[in-house]
N, C-alpha and C positions, 0 to 999 in steps of 0.2 A: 577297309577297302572292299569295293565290292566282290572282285574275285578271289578274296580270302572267304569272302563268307558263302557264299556260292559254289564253293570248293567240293568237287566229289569224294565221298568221302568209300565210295566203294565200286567196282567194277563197274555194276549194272547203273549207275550213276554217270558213268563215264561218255562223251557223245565223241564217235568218228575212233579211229585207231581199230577197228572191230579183230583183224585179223589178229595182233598185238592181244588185244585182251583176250579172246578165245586160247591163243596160246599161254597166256599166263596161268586162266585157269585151269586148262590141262596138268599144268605144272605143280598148282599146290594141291589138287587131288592127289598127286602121289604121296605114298609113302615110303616110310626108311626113308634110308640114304639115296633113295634115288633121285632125290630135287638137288640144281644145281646151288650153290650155294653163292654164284658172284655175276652178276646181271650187268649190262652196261647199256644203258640211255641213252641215245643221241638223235637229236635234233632242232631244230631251231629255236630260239629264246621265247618263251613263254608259250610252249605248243605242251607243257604240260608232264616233261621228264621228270620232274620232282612229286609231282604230285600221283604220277603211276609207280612212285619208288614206294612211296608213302601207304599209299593200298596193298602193293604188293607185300611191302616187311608185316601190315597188318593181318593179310589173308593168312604171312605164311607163320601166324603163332606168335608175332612181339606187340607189347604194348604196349601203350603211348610211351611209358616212361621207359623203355626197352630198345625206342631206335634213337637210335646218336644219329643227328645228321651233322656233318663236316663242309661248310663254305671253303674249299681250295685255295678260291680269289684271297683271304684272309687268313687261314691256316693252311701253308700248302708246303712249310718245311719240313726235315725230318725230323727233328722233336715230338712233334702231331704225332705223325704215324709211330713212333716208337710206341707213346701215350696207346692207340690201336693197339699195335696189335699186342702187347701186353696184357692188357684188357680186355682184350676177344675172345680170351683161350680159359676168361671166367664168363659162367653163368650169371643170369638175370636173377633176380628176387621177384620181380613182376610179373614174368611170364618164361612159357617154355623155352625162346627162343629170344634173341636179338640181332638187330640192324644195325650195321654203318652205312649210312648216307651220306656221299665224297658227293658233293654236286659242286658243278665247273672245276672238275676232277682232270681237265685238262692244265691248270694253272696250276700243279702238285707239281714241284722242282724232280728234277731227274733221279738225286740222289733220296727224296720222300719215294718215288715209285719203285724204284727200286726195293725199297724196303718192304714193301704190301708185296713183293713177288712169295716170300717164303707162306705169309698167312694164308694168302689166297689161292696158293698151290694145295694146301692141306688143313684147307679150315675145316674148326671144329665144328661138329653137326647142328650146334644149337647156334651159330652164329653164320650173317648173313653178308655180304656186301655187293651196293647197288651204286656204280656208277652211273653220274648224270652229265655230258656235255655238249657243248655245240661245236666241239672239235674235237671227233675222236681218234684222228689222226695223229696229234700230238699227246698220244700216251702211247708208252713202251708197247712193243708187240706182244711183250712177253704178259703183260694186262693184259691184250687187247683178246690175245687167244686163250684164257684163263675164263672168257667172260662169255655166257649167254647173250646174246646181240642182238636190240632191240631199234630201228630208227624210227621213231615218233615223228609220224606223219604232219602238215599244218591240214587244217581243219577244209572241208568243201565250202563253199560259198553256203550249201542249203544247211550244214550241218553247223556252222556260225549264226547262221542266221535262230535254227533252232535252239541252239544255245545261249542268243539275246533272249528270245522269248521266256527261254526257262527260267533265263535270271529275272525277268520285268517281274515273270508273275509270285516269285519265288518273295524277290526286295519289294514289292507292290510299288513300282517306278510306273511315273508317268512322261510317255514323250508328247512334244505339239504336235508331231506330225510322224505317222508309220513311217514315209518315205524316207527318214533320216536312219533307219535301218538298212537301211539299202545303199548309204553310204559309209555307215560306219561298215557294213560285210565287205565294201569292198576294200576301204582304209586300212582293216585288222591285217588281211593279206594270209585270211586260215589262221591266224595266230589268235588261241582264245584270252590268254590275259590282256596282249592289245585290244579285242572289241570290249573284252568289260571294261578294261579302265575308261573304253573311250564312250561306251554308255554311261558311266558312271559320271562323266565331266557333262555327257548334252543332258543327263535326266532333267536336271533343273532350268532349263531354256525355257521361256514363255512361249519365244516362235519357232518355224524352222529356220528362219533365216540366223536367231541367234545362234540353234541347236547347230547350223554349221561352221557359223563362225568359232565356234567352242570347237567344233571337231576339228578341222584342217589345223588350229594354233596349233598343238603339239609336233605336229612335223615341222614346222617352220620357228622353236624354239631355237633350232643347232642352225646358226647363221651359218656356218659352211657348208652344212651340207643342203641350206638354200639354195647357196652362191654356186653349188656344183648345178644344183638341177638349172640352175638360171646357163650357164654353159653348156648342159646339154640341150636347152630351148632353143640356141641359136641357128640364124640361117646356114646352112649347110656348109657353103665357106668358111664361113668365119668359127662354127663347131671345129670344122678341120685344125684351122690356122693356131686357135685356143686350145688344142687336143692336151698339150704338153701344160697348160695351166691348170685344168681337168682333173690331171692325173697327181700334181702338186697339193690339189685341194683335197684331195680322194688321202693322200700319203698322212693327211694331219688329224686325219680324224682316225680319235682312238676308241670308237662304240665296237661292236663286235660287225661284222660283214653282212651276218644277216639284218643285225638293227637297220644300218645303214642305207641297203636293198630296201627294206620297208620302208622307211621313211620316205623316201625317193619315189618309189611306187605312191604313197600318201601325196606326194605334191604334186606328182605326174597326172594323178585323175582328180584332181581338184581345179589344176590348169586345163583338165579334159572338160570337165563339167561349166569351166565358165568360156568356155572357146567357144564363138558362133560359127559351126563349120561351112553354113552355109556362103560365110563371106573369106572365110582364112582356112578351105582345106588343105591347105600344103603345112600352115599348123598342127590342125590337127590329126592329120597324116602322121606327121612327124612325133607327134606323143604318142600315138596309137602306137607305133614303130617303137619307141623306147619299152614302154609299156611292155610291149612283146616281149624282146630281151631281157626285161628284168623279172618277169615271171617267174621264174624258177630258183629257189632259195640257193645259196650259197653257203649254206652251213658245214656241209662235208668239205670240204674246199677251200672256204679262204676267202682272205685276202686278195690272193694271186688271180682266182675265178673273177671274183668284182672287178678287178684289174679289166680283166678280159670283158667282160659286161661292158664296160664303160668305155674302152675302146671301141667297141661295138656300135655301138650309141653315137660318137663321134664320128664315125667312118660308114653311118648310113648313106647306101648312096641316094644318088637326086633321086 
């Protein structure tokens, strides 16, 4: 995959978060005991919390065979964290130090979090842990205030866009046409695993026309959440009238809130780009208008916020 191999593998590698990485390197410049020892990551799906966990346990002394990363979504009982923290409170043979990596460390059952409260109160000096999730609401407080608190930004338009470049020249990929840059920055939505993967699907397009036809497919894989944005298309009446089917089609889709938001944002300026305003501005009025509303990720929030978004959307007035 291309954003595996394109992967920063160190700080000054890193593009956009600036304030983020400045402070972390403050951080492992110290010494002793005065570095924190339990970090927590949040923000939206593929903006790159795992991969600043991954720099950070390396900056701060563990090596490769020295961080444990932990998938939640798949280990998130308390069996897991027993296995932790028994094992945290031994040293590494590979390096000075070691990492635990809990990423979607929000999906850790109540009675798992509970258990990391005694480690994480009084971890031992040569051991690390770094939460990664896109809901950091749903971890105990008693985590949440234990933890250095980090929220990873999605990326600027320019600073996506510099990070295609880096990757074309990096994979030596060729596109048909520049301009299709310009659509995948704005499909990714600052998220950089989404622009690579979605460079990585147009690289091999002969034209532009195929290079987009290859881009828009992947939002319009989840038939529902087509059928939702085809709902929020409609004439304003009738958006109203449907509001309640909307939100029915909104309740069955189980991707995470931010995915969802992007996706939706993906088909809204796709519909934008083939809409001729000069003949259907109240069209494209009206996507411009959703567009608005959905700008702003949903990942601290939910569920409940997309809720609100898409009401939103519904209840434009004329």
């Amino acid at each position: 995959m291309l954003y595996q191999n394109v992967r920063p593998k160190s700080f000054s590698e890193v593009i956009g978060n600036d304030a983020i990485i400045k402070a972390l390197k403050r951080i492992v410049k110290r010494t002793g005991g005065d570095k924190p020892h339990t970090f927590l990551f949040s923000g939206p799906s593929g903006c790159g919390k795992t991969t600043l966990a991954r720099i950070l346990a390396s900056e701060l002394g563990c090596s490769e065979q020295s961080i444990i990363e932990l998938n939640a979504a798949n280990t998130n009982g308390i069996g897991t964290i027993r296995d932790v923290t028994t094992n945290a409170i031994m040293g590494s043979v590979f390096s000075t130090d070691k990492a635990y990596i809990i990423d979607e460390s929000h999906q850790l059952t109540k009675n798992a979090q509970e258990g990391l409260n005694k480690i994480i109160e009084d971890t031992p000096t040569h051991c690390h842990f770094i939460f990664c999730t896109t809901e950091p609401q749903n971890l105990l407080k008693t985590i949440l205030n234990r933890c250095s608190k980090y929220v990873v930004k999605p990326l600027t338009e320019d600073q996506v866009l510099d990070l295609l470049c880096t990757a074309i020249e990096k994979a030596n990929l060729n596109l048909p046409d520049p301009a299709v840059l310009n659509e995948i920055v704005k499909c990714s939505d600052g998220c950089p695993r989404e622009a690579l993967t979605l460079l990585e699907i147009v690289s091999d397009a002969a034209t532009k026309e195929d290079a987009l036809d290859l881009l828009f497919g992947p939002h319009e894989s989840n038939v529902d959440i087509f059928n939702l944005s085809k709902l929020l298309m409609l004439k304003p009446n009738l958006r109203i009238k449907r509001s309640n089917e909307a939100f029915e089609v909104l309740d069955t889709l189980t991707e995470e809130p931010e995915k969802i938001r992007r996706s939706l944002l993906g088909i809204m300026w796709r519909n934008l780009r083939k809409t001729d305003a000069s003949k259907n501005i109240e069209i494209a009025k009206n996507i411009v208008e959703i567009l608005d509303i959905l700008s702003k990720p949903v990942y601290d929030t939910g569920k409940m916020q997309l809720r609100v978004r898409i009401a939103q959307c519904c209840f434009i007035e004329n």
